[in-house]
mmCIF file of the N, C-alpha and C atoms, coordinates in Angstrom:
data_MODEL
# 
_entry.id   MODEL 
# 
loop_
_atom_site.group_PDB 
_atom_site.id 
_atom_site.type_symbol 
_atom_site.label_atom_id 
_atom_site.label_alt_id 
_atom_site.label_comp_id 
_atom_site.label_asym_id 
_atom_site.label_entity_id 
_atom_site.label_seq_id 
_atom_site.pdbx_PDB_ins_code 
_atom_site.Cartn_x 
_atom_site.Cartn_y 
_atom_site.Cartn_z 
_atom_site.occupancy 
_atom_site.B_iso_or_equiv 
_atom_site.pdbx_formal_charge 
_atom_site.auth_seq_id 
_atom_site.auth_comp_id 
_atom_site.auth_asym_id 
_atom_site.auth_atom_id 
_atom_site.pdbx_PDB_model_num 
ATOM 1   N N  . UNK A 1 1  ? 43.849 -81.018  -41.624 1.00 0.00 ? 1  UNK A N  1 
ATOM 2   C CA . UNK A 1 1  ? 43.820 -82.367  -42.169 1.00 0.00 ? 1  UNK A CA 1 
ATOM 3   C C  . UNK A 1 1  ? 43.854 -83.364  -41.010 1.00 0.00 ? 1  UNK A C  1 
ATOM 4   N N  . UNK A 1 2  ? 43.173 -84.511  -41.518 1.00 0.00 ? 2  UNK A N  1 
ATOM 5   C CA . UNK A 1 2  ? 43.240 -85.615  -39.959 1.00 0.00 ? 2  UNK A CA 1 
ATOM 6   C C  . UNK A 1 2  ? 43.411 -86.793  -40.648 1.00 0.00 ? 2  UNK A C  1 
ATOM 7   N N  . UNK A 1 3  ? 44.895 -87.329  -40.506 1.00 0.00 ? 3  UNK A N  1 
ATOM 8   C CA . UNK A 1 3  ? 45.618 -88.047  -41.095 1.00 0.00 ? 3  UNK A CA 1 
ATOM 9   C C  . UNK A 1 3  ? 44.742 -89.524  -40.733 1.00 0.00 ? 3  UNK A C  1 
ATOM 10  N N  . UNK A 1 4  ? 44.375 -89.726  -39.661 1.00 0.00 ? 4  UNK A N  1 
ATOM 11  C CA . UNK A 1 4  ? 43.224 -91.370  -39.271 1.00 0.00 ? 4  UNK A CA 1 
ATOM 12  C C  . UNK A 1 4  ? 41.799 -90.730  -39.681 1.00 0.00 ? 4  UNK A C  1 
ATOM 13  N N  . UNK A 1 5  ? 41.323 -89.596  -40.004 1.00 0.00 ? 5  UNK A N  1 
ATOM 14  C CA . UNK A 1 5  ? 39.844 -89.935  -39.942 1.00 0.00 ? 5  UNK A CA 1 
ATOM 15  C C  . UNK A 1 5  ? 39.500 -88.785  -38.884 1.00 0.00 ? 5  UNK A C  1 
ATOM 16  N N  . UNK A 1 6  ? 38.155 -88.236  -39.261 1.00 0.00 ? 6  UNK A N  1 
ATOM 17  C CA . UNK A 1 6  ? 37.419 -87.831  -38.490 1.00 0.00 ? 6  UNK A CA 1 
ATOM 18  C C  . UNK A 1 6  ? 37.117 -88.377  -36.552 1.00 0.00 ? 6  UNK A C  1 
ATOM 19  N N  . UNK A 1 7  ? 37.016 -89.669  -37.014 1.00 0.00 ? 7  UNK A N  1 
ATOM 20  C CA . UNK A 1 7  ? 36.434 -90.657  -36.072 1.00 0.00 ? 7  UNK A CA 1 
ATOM 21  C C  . UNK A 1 7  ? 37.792 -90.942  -34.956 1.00 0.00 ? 7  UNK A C  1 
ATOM 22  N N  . UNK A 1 8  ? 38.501 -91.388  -35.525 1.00 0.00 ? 8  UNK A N  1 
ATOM 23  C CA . UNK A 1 8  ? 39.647 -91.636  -35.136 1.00 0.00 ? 8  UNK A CA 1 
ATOM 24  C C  . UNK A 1 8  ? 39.975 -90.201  -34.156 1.00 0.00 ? 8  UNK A C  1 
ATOM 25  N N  . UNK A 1 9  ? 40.299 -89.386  -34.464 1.00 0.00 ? 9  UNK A N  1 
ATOM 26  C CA . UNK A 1 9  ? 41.278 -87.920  -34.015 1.00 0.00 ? 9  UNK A CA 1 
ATOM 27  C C  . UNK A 1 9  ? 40.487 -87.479  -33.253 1.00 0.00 ? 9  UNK A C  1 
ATOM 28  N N  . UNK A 1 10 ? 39.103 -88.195  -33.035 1.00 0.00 ? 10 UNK A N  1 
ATOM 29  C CA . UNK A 1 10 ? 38.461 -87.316  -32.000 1.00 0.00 ? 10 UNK A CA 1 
ATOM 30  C C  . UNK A 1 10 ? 38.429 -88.497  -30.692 1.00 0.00 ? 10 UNK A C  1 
ATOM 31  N N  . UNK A 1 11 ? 38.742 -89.640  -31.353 1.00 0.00 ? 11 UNK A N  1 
ATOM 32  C CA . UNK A 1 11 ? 38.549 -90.642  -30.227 1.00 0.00 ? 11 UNK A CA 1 
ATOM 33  C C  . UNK A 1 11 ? 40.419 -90.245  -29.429 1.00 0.00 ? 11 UNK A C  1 
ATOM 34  N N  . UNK A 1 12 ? 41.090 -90.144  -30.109 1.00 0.00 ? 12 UNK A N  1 
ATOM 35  C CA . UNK A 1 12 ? 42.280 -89.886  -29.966 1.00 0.00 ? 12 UNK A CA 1 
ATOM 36  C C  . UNK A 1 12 ? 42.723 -88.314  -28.895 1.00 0.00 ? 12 UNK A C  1 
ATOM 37  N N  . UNK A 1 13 ? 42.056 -87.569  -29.359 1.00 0.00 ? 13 UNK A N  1 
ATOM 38  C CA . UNK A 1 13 ? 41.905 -86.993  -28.703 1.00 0.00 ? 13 UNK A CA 1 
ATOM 39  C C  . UNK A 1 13 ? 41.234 -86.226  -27.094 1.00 0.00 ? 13 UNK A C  1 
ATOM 40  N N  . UNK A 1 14 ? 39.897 -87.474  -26.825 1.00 0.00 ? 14 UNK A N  1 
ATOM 41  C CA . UNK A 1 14 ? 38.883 -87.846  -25.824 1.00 0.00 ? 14 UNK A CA 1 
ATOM 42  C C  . UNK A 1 14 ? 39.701 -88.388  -24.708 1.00 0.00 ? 14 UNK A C  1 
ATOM 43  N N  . UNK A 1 15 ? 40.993 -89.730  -25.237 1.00 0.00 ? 15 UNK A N  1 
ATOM 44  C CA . UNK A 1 15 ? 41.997 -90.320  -24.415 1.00 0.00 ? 15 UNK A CA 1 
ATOM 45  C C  . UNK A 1 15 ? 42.935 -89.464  -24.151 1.00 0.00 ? 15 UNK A C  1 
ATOM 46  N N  . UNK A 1 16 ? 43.556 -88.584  -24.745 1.00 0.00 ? 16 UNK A N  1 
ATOM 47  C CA . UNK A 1 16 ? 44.173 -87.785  -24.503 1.00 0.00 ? 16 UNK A CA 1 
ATOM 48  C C  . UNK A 1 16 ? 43.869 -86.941  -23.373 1.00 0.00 ? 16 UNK A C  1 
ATOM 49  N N  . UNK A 1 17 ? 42.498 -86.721  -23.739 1.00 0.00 ? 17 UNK A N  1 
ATOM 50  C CA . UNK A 1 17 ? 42.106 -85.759  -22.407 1.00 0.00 ? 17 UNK A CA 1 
ATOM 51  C C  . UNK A 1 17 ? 41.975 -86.146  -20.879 1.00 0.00 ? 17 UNK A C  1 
ATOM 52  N N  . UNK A 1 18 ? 41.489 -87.843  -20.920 1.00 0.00 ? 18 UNK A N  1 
ATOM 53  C CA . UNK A 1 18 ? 40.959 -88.569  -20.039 1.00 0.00 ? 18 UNK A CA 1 
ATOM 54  C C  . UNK A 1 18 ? 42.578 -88.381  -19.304 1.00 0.00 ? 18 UNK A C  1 
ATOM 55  N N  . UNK A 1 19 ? 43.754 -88.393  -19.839 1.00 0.00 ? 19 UNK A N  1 
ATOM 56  C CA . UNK A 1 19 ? 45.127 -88.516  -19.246 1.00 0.00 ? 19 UNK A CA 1 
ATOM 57  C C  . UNK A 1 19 ? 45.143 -87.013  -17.967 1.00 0.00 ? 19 UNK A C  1 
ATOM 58  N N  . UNK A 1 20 ? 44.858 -85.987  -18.995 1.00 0.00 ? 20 UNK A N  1 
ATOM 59  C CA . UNK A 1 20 ? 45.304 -84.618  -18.195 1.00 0.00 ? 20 UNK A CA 1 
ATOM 60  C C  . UNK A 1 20 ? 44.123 -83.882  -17.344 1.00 0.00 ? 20 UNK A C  1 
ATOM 61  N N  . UNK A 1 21 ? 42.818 -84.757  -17.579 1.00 0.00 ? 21 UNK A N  1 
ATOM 62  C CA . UNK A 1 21 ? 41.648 -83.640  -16.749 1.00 0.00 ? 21 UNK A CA 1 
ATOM 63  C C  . UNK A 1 21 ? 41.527 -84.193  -15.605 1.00 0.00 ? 21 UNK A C  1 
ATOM 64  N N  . UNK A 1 22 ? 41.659 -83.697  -14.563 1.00 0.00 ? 22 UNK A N  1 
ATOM 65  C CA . UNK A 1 22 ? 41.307 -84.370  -12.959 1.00 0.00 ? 22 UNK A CA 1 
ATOM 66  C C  . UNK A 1 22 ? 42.438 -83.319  -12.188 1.00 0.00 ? 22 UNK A C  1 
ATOM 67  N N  . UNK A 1 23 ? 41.781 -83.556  -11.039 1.00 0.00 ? 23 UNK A N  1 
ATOM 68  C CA . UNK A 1 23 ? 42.554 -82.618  -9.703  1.00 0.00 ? 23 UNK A CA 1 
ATOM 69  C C  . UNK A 1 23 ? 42.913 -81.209  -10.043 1.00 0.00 ? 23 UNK A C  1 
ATOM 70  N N  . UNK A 1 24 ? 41.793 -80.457  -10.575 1.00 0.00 ? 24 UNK A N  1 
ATOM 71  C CA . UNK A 1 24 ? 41.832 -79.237  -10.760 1.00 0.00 ? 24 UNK A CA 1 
ATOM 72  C C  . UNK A 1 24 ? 41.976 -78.234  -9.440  1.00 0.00 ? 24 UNK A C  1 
ATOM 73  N N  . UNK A 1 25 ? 41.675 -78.743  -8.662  1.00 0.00 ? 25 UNK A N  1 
ATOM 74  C CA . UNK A 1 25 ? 41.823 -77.070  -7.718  1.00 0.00 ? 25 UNK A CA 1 
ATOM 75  C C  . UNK A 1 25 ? 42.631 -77.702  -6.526  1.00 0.00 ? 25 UNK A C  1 
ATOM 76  N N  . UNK A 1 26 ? 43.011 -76.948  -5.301  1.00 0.00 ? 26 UNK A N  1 
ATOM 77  C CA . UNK A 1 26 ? 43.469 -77.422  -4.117  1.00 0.00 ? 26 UNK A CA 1 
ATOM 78  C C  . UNK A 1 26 ? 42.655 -77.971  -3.493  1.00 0.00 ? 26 UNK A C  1 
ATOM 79  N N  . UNK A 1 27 ? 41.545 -78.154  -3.476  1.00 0.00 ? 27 UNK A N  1 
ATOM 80  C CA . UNK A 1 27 ? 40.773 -78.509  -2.155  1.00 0.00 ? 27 UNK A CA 1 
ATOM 81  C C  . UNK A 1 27 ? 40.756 -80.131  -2.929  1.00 0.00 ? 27 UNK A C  1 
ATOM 82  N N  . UNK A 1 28 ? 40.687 -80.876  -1.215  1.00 0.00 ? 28 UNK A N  1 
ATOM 83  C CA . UNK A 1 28 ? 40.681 -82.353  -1.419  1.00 0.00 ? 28 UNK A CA 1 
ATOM 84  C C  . UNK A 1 28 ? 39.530 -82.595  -1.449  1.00 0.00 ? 28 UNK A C  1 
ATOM 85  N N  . UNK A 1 29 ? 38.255 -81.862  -1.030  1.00 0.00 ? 29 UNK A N  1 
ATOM 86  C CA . UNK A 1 29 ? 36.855 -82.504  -1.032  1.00 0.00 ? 29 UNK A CA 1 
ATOM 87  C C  . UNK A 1 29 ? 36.079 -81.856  -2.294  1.00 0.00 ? 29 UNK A C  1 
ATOM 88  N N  . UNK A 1 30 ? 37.103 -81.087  -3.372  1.00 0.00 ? 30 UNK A N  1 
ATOM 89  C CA . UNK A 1 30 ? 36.168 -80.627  -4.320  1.00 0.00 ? 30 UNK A CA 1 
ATOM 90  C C  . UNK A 1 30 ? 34.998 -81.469  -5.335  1.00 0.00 ? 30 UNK A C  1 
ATOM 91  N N  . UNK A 1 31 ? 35.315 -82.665  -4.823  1.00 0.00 ? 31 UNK A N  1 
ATOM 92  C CA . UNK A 1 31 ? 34.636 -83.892  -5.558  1.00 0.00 ? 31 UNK A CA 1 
ATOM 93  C C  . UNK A 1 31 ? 35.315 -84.780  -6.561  1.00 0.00 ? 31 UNK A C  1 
ATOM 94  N N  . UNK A 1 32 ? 35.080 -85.579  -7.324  1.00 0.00 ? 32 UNK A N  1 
ATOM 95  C CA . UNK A 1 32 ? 35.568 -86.891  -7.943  1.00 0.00 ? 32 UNK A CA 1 
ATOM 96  C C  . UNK A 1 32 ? 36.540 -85.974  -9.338  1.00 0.00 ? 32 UNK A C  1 
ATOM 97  N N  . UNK A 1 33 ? 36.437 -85.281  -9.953  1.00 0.00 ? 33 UNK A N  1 
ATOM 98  C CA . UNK A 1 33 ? 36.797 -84.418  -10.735 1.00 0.00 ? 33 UNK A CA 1 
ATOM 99  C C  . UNK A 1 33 ? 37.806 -83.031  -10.616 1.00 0.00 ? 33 UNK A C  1 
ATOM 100 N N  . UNK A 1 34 ? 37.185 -82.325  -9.971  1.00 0.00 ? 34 UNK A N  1 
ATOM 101 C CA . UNK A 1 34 ? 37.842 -81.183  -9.104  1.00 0.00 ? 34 UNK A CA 1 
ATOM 102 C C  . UNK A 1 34 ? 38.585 -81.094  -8.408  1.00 0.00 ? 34 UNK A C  1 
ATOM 103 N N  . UNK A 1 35 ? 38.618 -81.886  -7.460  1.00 0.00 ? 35 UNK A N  1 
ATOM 104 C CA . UNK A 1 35 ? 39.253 -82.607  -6.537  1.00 0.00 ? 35 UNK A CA 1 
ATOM 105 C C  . UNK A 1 35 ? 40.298 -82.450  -6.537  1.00 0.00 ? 35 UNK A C  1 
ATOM 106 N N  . UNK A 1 36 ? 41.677 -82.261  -5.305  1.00 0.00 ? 36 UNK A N  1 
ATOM 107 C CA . UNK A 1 36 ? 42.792 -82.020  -5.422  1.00 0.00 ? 36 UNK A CA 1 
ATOM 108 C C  . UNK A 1 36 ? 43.462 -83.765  -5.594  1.00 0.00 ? 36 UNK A C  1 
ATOM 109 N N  . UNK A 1 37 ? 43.140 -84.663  -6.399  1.00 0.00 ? 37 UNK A N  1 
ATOM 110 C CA . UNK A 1 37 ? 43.472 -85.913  -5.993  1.00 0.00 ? 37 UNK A CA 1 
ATOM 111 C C  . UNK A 1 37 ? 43.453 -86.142  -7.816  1.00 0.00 ? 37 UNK A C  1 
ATOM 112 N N  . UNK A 1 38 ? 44.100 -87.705  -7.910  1.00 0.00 ? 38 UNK A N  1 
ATOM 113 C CA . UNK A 1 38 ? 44.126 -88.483  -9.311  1.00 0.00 ? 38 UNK A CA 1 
ATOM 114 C C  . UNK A 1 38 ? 43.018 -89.041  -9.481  1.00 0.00 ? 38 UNK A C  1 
ATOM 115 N N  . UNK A 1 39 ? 42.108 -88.616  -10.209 1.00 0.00 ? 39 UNK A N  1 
ATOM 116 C CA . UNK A 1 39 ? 40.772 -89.391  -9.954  1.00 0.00 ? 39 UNK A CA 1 
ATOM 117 C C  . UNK A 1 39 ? 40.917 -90.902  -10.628 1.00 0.00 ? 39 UNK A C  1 
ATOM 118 N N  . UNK A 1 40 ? 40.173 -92.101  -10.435 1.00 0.00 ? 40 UNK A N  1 
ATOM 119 C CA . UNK A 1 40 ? 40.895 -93.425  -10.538 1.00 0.00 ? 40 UNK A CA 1 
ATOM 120 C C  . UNK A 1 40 ? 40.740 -93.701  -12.309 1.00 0.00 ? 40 UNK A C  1 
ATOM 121 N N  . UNK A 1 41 ? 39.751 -92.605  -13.239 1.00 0.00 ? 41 UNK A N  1 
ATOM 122 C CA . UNK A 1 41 ? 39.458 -92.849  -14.785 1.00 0.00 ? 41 UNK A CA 1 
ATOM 123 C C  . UNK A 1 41 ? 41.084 -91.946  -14.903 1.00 0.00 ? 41 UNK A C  1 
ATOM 124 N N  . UNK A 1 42 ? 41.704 -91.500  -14.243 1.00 0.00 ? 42 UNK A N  1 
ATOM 125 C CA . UNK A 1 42 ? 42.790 -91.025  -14.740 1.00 0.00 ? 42 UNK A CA 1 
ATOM 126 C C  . UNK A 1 42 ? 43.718 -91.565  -14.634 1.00 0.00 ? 42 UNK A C  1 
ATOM 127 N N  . UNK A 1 43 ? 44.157 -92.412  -14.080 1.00 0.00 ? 43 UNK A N  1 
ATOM 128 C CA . UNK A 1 43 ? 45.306 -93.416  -13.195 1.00 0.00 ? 43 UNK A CA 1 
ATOM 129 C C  . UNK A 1 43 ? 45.327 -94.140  -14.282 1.00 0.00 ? 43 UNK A C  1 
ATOM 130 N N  . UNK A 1 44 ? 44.000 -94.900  -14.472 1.00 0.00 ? 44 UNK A N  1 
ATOM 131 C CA . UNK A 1 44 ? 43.630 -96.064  -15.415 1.00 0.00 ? 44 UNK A CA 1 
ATOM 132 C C  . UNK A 1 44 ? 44.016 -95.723  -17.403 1.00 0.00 ? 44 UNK A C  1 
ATOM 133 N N  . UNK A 1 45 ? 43.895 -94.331  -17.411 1.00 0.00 ? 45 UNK A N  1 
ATOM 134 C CA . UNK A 1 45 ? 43.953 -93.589  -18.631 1.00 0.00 ? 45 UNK A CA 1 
ATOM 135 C C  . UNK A 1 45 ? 45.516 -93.666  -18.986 1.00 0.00 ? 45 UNK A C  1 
ATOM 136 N N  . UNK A 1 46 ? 46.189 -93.790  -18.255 1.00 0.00 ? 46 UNK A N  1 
ATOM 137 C CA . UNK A 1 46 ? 47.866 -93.106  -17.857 1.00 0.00 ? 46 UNK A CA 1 
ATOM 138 C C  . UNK A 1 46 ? 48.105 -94.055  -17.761 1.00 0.00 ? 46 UNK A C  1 
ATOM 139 N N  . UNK A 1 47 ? 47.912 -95.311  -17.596 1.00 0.00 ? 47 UNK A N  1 
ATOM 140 C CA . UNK A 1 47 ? 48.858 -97.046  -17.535 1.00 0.00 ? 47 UNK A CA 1 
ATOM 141 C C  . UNK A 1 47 ? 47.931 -97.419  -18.907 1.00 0.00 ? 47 UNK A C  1 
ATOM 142 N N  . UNK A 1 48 ? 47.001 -97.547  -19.308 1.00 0.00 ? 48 UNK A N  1 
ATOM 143 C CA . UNK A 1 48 ? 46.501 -97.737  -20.531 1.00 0.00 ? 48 UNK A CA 1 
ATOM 144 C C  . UNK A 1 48 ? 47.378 -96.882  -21.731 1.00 0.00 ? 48 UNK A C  1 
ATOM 145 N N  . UNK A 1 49 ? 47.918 -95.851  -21.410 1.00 0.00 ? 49 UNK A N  1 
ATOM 146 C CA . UNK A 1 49 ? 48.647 -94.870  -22.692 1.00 0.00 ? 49 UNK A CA 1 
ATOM 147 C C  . UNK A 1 49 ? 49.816 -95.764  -22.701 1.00 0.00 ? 49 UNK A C  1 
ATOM 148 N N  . UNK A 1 50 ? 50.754 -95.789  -20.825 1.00 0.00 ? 50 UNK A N  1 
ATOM 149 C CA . UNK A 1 50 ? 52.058 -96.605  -21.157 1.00 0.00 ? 50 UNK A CA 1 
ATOM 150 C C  . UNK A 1 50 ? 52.072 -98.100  -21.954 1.00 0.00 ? 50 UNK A C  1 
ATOM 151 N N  . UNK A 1 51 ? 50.847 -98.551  -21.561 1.00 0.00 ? 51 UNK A N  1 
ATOM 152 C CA . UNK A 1 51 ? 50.740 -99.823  -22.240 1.00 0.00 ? 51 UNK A CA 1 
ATOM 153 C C  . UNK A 1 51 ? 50.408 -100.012 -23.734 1.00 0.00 ? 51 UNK A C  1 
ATOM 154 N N  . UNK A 1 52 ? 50.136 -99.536  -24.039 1.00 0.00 ? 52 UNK A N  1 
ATOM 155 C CA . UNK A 1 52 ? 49.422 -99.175  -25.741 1.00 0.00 ? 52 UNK A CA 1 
ATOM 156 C C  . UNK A 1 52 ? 50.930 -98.308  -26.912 1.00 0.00 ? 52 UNK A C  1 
ATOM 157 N N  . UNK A 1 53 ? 51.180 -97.137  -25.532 1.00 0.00 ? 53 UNK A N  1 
ATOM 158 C CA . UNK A 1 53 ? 51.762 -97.185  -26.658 1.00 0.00 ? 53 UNK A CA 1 
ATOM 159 C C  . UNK A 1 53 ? 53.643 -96.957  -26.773 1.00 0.00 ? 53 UNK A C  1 
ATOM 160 N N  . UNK A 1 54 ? 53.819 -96.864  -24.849 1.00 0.00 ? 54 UNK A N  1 
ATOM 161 C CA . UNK A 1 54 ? 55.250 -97.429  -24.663 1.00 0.00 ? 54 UNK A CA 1 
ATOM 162 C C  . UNK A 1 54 ? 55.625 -98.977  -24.676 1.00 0.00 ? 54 UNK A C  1 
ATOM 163 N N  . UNK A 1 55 ? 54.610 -99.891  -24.617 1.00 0.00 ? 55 UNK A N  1 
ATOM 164 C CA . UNK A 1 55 ? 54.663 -101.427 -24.173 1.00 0.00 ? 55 UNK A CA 1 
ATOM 165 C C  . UNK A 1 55 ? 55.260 -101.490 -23.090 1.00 0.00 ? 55 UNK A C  1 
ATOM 166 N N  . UNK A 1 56 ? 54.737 -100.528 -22.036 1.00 0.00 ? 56 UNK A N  1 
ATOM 167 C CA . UNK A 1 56 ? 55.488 -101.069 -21.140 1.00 0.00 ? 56 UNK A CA 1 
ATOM 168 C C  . UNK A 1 56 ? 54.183 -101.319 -19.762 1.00 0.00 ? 56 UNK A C  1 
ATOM 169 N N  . UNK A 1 57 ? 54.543 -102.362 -19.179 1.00 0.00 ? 57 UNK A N  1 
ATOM 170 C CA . UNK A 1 57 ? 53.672 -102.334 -18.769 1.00 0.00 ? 57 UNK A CA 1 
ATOM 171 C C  . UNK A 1 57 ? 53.888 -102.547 -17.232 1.00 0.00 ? 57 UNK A C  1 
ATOM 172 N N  . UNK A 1 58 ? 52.825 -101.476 -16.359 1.00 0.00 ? 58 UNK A N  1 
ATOM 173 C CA . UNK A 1 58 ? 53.607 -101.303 -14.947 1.00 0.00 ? 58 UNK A CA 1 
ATOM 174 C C  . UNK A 1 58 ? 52.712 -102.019 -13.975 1.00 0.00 ? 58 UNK A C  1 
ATOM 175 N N  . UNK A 1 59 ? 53.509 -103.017 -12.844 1.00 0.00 ? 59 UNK A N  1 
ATOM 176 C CA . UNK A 1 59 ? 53.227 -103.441 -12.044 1.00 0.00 ? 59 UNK A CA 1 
ATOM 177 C C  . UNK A 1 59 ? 52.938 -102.832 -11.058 1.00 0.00 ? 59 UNK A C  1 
ATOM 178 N N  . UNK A 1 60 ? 51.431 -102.980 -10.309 1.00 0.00 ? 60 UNK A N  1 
ATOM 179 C CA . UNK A 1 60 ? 50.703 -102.583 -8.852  1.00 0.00 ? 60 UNK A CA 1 
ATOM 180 C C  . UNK A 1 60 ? 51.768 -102.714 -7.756  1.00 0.00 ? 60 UNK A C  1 
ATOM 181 N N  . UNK A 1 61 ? 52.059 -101.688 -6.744  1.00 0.00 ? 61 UNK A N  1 
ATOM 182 C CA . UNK A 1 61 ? 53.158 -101.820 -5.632  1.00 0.00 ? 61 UNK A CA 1 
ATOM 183 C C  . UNK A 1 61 ? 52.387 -101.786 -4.697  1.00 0.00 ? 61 UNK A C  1 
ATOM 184 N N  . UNK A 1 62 ? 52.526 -102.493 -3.748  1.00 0.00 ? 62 UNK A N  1 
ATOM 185 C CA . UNK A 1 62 ? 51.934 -102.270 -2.443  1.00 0.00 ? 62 UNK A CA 1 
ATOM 186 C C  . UNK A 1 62 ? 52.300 -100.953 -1.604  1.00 0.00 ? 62 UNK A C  1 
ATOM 187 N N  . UNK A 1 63 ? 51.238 -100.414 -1.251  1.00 0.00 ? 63 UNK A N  1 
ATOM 188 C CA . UNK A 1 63 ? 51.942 -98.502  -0.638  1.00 0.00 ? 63 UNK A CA 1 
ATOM 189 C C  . UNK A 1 63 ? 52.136 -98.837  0.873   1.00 0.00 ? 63 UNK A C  1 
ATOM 190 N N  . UNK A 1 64 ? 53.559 -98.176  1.016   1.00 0.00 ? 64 UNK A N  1 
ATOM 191 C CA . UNK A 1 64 ? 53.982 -98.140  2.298   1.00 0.00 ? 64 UNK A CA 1 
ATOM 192 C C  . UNK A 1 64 ? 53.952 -96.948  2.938   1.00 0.00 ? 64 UNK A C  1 
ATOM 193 N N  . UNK A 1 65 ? 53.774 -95.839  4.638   1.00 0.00 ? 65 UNK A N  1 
ATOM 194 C CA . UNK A 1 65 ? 54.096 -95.462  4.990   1.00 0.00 ? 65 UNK A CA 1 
ATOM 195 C C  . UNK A 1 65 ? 55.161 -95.429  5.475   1.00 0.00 ? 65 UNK A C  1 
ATOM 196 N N  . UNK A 1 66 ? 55.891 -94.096  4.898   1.00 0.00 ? 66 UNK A N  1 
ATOM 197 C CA . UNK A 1 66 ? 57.109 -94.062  5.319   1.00 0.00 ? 66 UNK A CA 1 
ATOM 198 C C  . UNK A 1 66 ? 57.461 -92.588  6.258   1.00 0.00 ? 66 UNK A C  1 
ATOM 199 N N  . UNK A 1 67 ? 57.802 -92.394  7.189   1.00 0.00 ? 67 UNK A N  1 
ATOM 200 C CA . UNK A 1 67 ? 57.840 -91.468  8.502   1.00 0.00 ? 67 UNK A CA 1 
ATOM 201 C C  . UNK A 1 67 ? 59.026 -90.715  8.023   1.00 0.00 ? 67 UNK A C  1 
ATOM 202 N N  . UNK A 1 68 ? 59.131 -89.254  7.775   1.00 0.00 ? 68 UNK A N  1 
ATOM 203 C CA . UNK A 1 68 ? 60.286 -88.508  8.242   1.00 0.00 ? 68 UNK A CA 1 
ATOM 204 C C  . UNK A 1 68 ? 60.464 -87.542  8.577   1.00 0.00 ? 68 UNK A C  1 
ATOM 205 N N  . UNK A 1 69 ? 61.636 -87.344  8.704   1.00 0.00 ? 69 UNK A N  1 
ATOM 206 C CA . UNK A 1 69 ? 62.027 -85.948  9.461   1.00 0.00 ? 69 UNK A CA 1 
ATOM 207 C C  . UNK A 1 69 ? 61.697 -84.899  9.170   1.00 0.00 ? 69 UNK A C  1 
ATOM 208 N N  . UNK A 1 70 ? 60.769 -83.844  9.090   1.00 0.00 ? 70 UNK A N  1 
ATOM 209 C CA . UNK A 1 70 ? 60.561 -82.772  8.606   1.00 0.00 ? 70 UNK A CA 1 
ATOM 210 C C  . UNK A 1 70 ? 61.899 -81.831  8.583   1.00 0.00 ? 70 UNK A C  1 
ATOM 211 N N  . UNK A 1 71 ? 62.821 -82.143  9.292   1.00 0.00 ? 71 UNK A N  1 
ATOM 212 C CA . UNK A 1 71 ? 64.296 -80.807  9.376   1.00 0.00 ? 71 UNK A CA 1 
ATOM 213 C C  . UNK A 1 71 ? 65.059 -81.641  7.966   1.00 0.00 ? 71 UNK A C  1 
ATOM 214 N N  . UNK A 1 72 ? 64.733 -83.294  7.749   1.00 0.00 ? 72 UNK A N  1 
ATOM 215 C CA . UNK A 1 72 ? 65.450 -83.690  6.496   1.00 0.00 ? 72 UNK A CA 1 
ATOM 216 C C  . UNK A 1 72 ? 65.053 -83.719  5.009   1.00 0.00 ? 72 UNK A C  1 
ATOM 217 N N  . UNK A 1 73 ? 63.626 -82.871  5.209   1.00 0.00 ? 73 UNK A N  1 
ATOM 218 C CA . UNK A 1 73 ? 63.215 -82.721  3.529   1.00 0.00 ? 73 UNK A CA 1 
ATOM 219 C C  . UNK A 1 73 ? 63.811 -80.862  3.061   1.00 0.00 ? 73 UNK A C  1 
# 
């Protein structure tokens, strides 16, 4: 049974996916998809879910390098 609709549960489900498919293997040059990385339709998928449907909505941080000790991790 599909409580919204045909239409609905599959669109529902398309976003769903857009959240968890990306950075499938180790390698960093496997390409835009494969890729050991967040590809950027996934980033965008994952603040669109918090926003929709936690209301919450997250502010851009500026990324810093930060240096450490390899004997302190």
């Amino acid at each position: 049974m599909f409580c919204d609709g045909y239409i609905d549960t599959f669109i529902s489900a398309f976003k769903t996916l857009l959240c968890f498919f990306g950075g499938l293997t180790t390698n960093p040059d496997g390409g835009p998809i494969t890729g050991s990385h967040v590809p950027p339709y996934m980033a965008k998928a994952n603040i669109e879910f918090m926003t929709e449907a936690m209301g919450y909505t997250m502010e851009e941080r500026p990324v810093e390098v930060v240096d450490l000790d390899p004997s302190l991790v």
